[in-house]
Short mmCIF file of the C-alpha atoms (twelve columns), coordinates in Angstrom:
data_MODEL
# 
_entry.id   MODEL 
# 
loop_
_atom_site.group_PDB 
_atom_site.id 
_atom_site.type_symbol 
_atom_site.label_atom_id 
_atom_site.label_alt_id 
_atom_site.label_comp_id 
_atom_site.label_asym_id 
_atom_site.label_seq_id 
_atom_site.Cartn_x 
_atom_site.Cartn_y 
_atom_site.Cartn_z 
_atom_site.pdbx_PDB_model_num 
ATOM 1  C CA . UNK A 1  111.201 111.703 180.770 1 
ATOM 2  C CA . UNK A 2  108.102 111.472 178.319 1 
ATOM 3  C CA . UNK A 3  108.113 112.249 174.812 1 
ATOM 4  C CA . UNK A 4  105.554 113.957 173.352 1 
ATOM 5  C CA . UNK A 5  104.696 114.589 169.199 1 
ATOM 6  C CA . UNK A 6  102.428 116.780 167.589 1 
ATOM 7  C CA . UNK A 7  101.470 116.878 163.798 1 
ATOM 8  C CA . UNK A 8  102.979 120.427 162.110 1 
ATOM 9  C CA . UNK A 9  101.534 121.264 159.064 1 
ATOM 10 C CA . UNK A 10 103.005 123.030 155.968 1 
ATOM 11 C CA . UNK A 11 100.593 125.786 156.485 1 
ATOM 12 C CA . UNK A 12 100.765 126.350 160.364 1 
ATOM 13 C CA . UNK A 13 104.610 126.561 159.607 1 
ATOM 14 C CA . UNK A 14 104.320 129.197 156.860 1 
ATOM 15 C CA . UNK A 15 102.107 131.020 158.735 1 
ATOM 16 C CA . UNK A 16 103.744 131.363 161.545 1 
ATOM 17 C CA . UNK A 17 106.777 132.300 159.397 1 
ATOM 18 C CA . UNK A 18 105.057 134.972 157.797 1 
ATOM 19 C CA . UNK A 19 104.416 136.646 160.959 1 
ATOM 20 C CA . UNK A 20 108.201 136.231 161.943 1 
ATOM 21 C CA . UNK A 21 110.992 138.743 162.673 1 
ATOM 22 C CA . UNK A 22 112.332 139.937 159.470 1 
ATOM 23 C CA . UNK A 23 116.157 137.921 160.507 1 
ATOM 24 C CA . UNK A 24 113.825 134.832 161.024 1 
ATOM 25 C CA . UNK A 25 112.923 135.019 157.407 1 
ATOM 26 C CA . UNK A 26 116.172 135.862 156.224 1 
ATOM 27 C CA . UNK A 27 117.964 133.068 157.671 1 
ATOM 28 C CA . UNK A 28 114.799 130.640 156.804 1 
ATOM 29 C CA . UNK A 29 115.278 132.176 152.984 1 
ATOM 30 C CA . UNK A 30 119.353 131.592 153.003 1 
ATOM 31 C CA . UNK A 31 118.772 127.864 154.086 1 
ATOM 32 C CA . UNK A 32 116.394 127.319 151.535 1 
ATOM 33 C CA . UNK A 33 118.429 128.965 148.593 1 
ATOM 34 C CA . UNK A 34 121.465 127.211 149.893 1 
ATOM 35 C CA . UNK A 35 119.095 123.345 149.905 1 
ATOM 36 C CA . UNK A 36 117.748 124.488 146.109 1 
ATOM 37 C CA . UNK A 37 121.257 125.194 145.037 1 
ATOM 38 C CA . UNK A 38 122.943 121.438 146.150 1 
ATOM 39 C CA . UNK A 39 119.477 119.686 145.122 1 
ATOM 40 C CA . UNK A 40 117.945 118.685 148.836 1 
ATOM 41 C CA . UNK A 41 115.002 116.250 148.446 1 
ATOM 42 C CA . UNK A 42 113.365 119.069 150.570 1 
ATOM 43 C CA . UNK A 43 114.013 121.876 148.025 1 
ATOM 44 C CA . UNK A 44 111.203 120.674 146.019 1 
ATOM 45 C CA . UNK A 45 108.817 122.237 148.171 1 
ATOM 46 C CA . UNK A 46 110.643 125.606 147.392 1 
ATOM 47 C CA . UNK A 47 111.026 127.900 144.016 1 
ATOM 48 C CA . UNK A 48 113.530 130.618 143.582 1 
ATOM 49 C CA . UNK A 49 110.903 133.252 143.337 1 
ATOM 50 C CA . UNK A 50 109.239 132.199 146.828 1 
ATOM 51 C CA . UNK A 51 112.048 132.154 148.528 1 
ATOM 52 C CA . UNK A 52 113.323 135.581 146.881 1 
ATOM 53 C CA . UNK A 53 109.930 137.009 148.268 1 
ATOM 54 C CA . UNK A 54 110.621 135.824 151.837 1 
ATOM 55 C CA . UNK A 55 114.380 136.825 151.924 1 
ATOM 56 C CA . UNK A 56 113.515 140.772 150.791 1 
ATOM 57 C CA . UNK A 57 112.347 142.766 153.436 1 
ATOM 58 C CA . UNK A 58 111.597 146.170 154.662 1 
ATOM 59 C CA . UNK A 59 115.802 146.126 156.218 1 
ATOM 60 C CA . UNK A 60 117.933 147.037 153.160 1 
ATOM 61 C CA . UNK A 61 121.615 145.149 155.413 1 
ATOM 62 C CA . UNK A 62 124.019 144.372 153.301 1 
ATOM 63 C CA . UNK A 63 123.440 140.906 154.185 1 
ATOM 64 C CA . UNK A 64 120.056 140.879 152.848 1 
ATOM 65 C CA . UNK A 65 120.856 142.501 149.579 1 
ATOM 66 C CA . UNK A 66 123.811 140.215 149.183 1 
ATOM 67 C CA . UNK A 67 121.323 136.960 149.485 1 
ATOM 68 C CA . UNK A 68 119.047 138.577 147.095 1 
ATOM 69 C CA . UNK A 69 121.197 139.424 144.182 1 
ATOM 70 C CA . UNK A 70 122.351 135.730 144.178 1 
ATOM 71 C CA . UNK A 71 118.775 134.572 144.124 1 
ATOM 72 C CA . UNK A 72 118.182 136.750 141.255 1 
ATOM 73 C CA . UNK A 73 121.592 135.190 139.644 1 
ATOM 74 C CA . UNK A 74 119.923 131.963 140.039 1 
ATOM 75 C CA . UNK A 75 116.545 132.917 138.517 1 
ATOM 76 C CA . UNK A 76 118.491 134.555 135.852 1 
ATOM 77 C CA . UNK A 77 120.438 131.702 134.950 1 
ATOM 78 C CA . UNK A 78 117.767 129.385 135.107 1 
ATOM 79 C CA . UNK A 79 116.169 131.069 132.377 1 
ATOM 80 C CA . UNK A 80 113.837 133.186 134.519 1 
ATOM 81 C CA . UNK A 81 112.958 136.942 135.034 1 
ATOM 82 C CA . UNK A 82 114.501 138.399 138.485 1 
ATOM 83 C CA . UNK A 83 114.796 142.421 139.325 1 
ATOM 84 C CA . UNK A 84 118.154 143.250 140.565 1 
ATOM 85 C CA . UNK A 85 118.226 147.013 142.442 1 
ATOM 86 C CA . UNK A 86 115.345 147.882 140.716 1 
ATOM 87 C CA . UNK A 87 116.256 146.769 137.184 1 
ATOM 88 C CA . UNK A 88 114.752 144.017 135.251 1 
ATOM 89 C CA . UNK A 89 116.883 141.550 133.650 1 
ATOM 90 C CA . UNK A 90 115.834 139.165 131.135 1 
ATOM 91 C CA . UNK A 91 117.445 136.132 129.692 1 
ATOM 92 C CA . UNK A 92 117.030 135.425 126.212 1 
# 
């Protein structure tokens, strides 16, 4: 067998990620949320409002509106702005 390694950048990933089934991006955004949430070392790459932006999409599943009212929870109570079905909600 022979092993074989090639560098992957941050942007070649994103890029192809961008370009990626709609479920590709939804499970990519639920991972992420769920690493922010417990603190991964590699959730520091991510923000709340990124990852909200790659979980919505043009599918309105239960499932995906599910994942994006908690990231707007978590925005919210982090002090942030996040739209929830079309509303704004503010914290003071």
């Amino acid at each position: 067998a022979t092993e074989a390694a090639f560098p992957v950048t941050a942007g070649a990933v994103l890029g192809a990620l961008a370009s990626g089934s709609s479920d590709l991006r939804l499970a990519m955004a639920a991972g992420a949320f769920a690493d922010v949430l417990r603190g991964g070392p590699d959730a520091q790459a991510w923000s709340l409002t990124s990852i909200r932006e790659l979980a919505a999409g043009t599918d309105a599943t239960p499932d995906r509106l599910a994942l994006l009212e908690m990231i707007d929870q978590a925005i919210a109570l982090r002090g942030g702005t996040a739209t929830t079905a079309g509303a704004t909600i503010a914290t003071p």
